[in-house]
C-alpha positions as CSV (number, residue, x, y, z in Angstrom):
1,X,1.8,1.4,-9.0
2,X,2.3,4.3,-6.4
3,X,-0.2,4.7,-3.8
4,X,-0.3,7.8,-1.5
5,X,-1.2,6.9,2.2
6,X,-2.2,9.0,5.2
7,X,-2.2,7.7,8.6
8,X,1.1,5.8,9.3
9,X,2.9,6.7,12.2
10,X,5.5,4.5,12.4
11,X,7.7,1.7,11.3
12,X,5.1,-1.1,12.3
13,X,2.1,0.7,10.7
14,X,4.5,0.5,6.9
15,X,5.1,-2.8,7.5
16,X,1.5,-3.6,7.7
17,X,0.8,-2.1,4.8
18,X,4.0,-3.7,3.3
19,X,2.4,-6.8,4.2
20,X,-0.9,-6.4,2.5
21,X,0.8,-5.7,-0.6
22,X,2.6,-8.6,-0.3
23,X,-0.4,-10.6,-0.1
24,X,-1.8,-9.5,-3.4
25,X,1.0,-10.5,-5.3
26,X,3.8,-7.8,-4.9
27,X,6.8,-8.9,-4.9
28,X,8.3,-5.6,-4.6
29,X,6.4,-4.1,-2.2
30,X,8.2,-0.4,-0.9
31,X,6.9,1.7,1.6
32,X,8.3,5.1,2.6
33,X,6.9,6.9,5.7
34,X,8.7,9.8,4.7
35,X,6.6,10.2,1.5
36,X,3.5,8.9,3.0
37,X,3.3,6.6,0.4
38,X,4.1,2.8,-1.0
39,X,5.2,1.6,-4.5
40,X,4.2,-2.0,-5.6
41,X,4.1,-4.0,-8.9
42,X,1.1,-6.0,-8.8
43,X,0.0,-9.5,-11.6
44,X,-2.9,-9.2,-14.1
45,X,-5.9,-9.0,-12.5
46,X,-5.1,-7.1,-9.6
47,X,-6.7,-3.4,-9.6
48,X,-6.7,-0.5,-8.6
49,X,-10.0,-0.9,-6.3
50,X,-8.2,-4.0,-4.8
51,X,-5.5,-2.1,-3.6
52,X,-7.2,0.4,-2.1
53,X,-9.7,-1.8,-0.1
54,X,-6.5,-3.2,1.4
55,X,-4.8,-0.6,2.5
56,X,-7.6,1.1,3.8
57,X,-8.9,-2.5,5.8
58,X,-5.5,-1.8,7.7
59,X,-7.1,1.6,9.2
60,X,-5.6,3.8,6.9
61,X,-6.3,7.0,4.1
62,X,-5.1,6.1,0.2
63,X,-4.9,9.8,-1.4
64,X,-3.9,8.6,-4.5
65,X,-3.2,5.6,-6.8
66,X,-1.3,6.6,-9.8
């Protein structure tokens, strides 16, 4: 899964959201602040909405889950 995020600033900020991918099951949880965005592989049962409510409980924008 690829999800665009607007809002981090800095190192610490992508490892928070690295972090909260983690904690839904990713084991291969990527973020770039560059691209202003994260790529993750997530189990069954974890969707689209669940990702999103994450990210965004960490202060920050998702523009896009693909």
């Amino acid at each position: 899964m690829k999800i665009g995020i607007d809002g981090m600033k800095c190192e610490k900020c992508a490892g928070r959201v690295k972090k909260a991918l983690i904690a839904l099951g990713s084991a291969d949880a990527e973020v770039s602040l560059e691209k202003k965005e994260a790529t993750a592989t997530f189990p069954l049962g974890v969707d689209e909405k669940a990702v999103r409510d994450a990210v965004e409980a960490l202060g920050f924008k998702v523009t896009a889950v693909a």
